[in-house]
C-alpha positions in Angstrom: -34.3 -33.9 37.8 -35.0 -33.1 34.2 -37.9 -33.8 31.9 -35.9 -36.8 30.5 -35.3 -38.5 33.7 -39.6 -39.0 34.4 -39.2 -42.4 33.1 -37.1 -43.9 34.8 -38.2 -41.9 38.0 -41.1 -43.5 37.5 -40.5 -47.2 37.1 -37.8 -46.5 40.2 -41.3 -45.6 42.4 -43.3 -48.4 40.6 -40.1 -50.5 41.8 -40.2 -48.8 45.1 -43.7 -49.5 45.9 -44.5 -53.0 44.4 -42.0 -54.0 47.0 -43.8 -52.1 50.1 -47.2 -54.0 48.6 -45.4 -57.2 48.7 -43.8 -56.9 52.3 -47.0 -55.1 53.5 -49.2 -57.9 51.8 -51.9 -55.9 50.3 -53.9 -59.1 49.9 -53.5 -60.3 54.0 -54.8 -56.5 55.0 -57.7 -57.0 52.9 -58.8 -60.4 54.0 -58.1 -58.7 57.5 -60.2 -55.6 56.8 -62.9 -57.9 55.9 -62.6 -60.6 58.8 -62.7 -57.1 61.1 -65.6 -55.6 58.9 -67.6 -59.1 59.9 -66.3 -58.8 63.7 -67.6 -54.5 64.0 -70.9 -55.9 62.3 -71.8 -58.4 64.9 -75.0 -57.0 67.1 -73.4 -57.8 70.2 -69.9 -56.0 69.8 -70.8 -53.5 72.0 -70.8 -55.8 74.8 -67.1 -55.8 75.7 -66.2 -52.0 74.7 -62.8 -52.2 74.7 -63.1 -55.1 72.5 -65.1 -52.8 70.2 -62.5 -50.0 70.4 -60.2 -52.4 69.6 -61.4 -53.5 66.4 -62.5 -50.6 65.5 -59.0 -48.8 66.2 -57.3 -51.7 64.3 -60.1 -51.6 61.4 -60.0 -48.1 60.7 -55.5 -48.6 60.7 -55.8 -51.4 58.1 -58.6 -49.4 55.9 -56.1 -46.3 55.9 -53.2 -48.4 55.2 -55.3 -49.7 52.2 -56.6 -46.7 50.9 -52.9 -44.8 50.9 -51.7 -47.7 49.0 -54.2 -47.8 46.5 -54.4 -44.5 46.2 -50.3 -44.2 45.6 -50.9 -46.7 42.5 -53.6 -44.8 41.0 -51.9 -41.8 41.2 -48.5 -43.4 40.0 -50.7 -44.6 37.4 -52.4 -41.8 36.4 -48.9 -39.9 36.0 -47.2 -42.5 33.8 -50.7 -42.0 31.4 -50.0 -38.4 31.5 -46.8 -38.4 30.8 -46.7 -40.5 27.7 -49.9 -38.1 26.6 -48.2 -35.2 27.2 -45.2 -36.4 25.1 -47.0 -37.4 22.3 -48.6 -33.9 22.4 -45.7 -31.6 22.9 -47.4 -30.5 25.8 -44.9 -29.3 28.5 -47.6 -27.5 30.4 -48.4 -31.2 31.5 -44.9 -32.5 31.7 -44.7 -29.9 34.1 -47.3 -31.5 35.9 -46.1 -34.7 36.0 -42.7 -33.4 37.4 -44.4 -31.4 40.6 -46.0 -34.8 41.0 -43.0 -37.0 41.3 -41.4 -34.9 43.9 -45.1 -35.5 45.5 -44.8 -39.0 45.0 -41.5 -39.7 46.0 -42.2 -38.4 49.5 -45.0 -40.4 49.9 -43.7 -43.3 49.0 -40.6 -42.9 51.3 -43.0 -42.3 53.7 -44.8 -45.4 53.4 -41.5 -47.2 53.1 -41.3 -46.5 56.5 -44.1 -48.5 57.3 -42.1 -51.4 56.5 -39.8 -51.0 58.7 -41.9 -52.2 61.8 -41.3 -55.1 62.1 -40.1 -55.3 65.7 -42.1 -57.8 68.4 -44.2 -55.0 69.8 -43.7 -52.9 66.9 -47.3 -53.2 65.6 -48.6 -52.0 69.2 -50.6 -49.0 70.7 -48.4 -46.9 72.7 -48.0 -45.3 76.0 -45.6 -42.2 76.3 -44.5 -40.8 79.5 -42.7 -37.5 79.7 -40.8 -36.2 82.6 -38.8 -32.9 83.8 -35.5 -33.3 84.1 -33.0 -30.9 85.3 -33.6 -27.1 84.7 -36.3 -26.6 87.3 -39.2 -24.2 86.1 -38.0 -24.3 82.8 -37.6 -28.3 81.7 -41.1 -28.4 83.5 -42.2 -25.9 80.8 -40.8 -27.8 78.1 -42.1 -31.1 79.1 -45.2 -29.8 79.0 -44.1 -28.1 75.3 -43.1 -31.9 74.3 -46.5 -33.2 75.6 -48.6 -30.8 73.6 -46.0 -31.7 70.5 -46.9 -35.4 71.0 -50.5 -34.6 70.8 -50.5 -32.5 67.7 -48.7 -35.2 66.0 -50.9 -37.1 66.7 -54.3 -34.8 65.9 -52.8 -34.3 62.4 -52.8 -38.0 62.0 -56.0 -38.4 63.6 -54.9 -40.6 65.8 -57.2 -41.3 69.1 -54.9 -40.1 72.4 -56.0 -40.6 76.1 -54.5 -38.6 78.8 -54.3 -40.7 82.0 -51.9 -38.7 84.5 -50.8 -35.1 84.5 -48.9 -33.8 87.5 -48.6 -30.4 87.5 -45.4 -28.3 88.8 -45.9 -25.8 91.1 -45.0 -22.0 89.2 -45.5 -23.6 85.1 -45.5 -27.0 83.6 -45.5 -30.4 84.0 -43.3 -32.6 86.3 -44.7 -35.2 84.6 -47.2 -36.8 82.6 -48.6 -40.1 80.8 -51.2 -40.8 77.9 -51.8 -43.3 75.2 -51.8 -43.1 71.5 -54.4 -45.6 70.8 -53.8 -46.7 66.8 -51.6 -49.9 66.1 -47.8 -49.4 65.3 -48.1 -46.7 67.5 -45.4 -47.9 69.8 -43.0 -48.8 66.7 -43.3 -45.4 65.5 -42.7 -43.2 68.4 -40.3 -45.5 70.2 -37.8 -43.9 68.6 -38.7 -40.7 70.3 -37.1 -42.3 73.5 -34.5 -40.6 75.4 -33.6 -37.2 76.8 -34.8 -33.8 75.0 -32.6 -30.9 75.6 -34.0 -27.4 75.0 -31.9 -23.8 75.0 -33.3 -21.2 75.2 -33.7 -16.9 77.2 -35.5 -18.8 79.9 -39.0 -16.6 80.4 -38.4 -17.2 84.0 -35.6 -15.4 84.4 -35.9 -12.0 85.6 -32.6 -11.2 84.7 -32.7 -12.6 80.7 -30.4 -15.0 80.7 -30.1 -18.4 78.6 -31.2 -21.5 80.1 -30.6 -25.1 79.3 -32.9 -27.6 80.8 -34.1 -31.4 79.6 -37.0 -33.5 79.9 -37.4 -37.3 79.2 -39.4 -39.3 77.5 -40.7 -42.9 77.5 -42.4 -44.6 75.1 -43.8 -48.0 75.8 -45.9 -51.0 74.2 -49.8 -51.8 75.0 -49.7 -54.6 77.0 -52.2 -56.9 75.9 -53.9 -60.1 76.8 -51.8 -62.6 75.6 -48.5 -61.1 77.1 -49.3 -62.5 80.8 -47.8 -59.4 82.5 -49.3 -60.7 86.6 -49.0 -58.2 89.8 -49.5 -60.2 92.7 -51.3 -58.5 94.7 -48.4 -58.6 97.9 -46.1 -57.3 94.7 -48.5 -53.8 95.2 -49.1 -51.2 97.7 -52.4 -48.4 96.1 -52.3 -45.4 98.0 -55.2 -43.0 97.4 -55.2 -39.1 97.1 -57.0 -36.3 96.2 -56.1 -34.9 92.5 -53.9 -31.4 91.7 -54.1 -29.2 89.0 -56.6 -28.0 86.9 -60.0 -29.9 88.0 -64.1 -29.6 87.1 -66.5 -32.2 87.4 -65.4 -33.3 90.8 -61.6 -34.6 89.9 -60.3 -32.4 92.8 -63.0 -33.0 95.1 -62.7 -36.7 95.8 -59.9 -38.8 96.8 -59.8 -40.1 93.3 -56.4 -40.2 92.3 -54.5 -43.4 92.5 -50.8 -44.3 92.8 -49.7 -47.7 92.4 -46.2 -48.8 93.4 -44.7 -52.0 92.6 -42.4 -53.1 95.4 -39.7 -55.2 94.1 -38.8 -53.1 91.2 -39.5 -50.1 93.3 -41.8 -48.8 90.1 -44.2 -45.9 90.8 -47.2 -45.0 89.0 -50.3 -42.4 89.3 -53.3 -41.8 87.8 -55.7 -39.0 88.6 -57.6 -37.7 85.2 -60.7 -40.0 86.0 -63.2 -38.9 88.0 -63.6 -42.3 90.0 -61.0 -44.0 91.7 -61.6 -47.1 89.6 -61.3 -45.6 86.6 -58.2 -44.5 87.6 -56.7 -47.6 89.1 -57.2 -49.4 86.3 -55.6 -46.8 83.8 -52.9 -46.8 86.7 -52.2 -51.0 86.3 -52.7 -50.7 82.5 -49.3 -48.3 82.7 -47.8 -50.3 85.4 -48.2 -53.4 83.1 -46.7 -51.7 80.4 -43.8 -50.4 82.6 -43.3 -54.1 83.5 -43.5 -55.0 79.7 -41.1 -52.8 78.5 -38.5 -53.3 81.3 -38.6 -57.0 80.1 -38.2 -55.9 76.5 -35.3 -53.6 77.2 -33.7 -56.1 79.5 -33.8 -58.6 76.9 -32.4 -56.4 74.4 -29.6 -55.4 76.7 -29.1 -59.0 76.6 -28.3 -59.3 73.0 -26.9 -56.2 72.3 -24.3 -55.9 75.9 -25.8 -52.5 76.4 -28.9 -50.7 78.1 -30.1 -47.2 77.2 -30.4 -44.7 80.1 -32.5 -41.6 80.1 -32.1 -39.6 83.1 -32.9 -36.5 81.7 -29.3 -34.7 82.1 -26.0 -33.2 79.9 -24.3 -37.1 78.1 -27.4 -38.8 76.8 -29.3 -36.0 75.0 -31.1 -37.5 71.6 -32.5 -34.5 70.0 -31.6 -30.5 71.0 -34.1 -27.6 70.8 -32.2 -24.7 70.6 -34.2 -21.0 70.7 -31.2 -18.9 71.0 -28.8 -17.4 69.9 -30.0 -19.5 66.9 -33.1 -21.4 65.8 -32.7 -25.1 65.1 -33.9 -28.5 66.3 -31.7 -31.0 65.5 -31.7 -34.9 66.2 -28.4 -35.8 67.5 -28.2 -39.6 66.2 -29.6 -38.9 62.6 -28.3 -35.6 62.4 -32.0 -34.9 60.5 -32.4 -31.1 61.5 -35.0 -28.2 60.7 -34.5 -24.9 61.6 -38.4 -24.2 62.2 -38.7 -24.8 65.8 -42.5 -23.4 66.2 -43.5 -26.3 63.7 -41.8 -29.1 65.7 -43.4 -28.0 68.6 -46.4 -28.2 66.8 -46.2 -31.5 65.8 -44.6 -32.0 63.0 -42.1 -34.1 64.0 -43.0 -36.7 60.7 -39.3 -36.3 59.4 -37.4 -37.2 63.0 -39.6 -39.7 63.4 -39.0 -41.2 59.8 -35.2 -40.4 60.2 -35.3 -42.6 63.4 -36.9 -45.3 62.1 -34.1 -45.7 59.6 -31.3 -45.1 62.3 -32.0 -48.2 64.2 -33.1 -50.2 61.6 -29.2 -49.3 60.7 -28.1 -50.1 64.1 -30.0 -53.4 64.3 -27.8 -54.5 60.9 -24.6 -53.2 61.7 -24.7 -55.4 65.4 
């Protein structure tokens, strides 16, 4: 991109993001922001907490949806101004400028383009992720737990809210499983894409002997469920067993029979929760999961429906969505996108923004094409 082409790159991202105000309506988020402003003012809010969190969650998503907008236009604004000062000056010191900022620009703006994407049923949802070993013993425990502390980097460089409700801990290193929330809305439409089956290669650090190991992990990402979706366990539907909590502990988590696993019987699901310190803290993280187990079951059934075909992630060689390879080379690489970065060490530390972007546009692709 040359100095002469700023013009027209610029009235391209004017184009771009007039289009994400209109389908994001700018105006609806601020009568929202407002209507939510009145609801967090109310003296009695506090009340119902997770009322609170929730419009406070929601309030703070809608005011930083807001401010990147605006803050776009100004500074698509401000680099138009400069540009036709700086022409009228001769001043290519500032052209310059302006240049460094359209390739600044341009991200952002694909990046909010995104956004408006979304715009699935449950799309606009908090999310619950679940990750589990697969095959590989010590070493897809390892990486699960590698994927888990990914998911929560991502999400600390967003500062998004996480809570961890069940980690079960493999016996020599890692996790054989764990589950948490990522509590900001359009959570679930933005990692749902990170469904399926993670392979990793790599000199397994287990291995006396050196060799290269391949092992896999799966994760599961599911909608909130929330009150209006009418997700009911009858109680015969549920058997709660009770135990005492593994792993790391403190502040009695391992000294009480706190844990809790729920299992519902006719779909034979089975979930724990032991990171609470009482066990009915933990029972009702447990059901909040198990509703959104049930949840997205129904939503995957109903796709499968009106597609003719159901994902499966077993965690295995055949249904591998993104491969971490270590060695003999360095690369991550998604394997339906073919969006790939040869920076391992930063995926794994959470920045995962150009998967998850590269995903979002992949099925948006499928969803048209069917």
């Amino acid at each position: 991109m040359t100095a002469a082409d700023y013009p027209e790159q610029l009235k391209t991202l004017d184009a771009t993001l007039r289009n994400i105000e209109n389908v994001l309506d700018v105006d609806k988020l601020r009568r929202d922001k407002a209507d939510l402003e009145e609801q967090a003012s109310a003296p009695d809010l506090w009340d119902d907490q997770a009322r609170a969190q929730e419009v406070n969650s929601r309030l703070s998503y809608i005011s930083g949806d807001i401010d990147r907008i605006e803050r776009l236009r100004s500074r698509l604004d401000d680099a138009a101004l400069l540009l036709e000062m700086a022409e009228a000056e001769g001043d290519q010191g500032s052209v310059d400028e302006v240049g460094n900022e359209l390739v600044a620009l341009h991200k952002a703006v694909e990046e909010l383009e995104v956004r408006t994407l979304l715009s699935g049923e449950y799309d606009s949802r908090e999310a619950l992720v679940a990750i589990r070993a697969g095959a590989g013993g010590v070493d897809a425990a390892d990486f699960a737990e590698s994927l888990m502390r990914m998911y929560l980097r991502w999400a600390e460089r967003h500062g998004y809210p996480t809570e961890v409700y069940d980690t079960s801990y493999a016996e020599e290193a890692g996790l054989k499983s764990a589950t948490f929330a990522v509590k900001v809305p359009y959570a679930f439409g933005t990692l749902s894409v990170e469904s399926g089956t993670h392979r990793l290669v790599r000199i397994s650090p287990f291995d006396n002997q050196g060799r290269r190991q391949t092992s896999f992990a799966s994760v599961e990402v599911m909608p909130v469920v929330e009150q209006t979706d009418h997700i009911e366990i009858p109680e015969n539907e549920l058997r709660v067993d009770v135990y005492r909590s593994s792993g790391p502990g403190g502040q009695s988590v391992n000294t009480t029979d706190s844990a809790v696993r729920l299992t519902h019987i006719p779909t034979g699901i089975v979930v724990t929760c032991q990171n609470e310190k009482s066990q009915l803290q933990n029972k009702a993280s447990a059901m909040r999961v198990l509703q959104a187990r049930l949840l997205e079951r129904k939503r995957q059934e109903e796709e499968a429906k009106m597609a003719g075909l159901k994902q499966d992630t077993t965690g295995s060689w055949g249904d591998q969505m993104r491969s971490y390879v270590l060695h003999p080379y360095q690369m991550v690489k998604d394997l339906r996108t073919e969006q790939e970065t040869g920076n391992p060490s930063s995926v794994f530390d959470g920045d995962i923004d150009e998967f998850i972007q590269a995903g979002i546009r992949w099925r948006k692709q499928t969803e048209k094409a069917v």
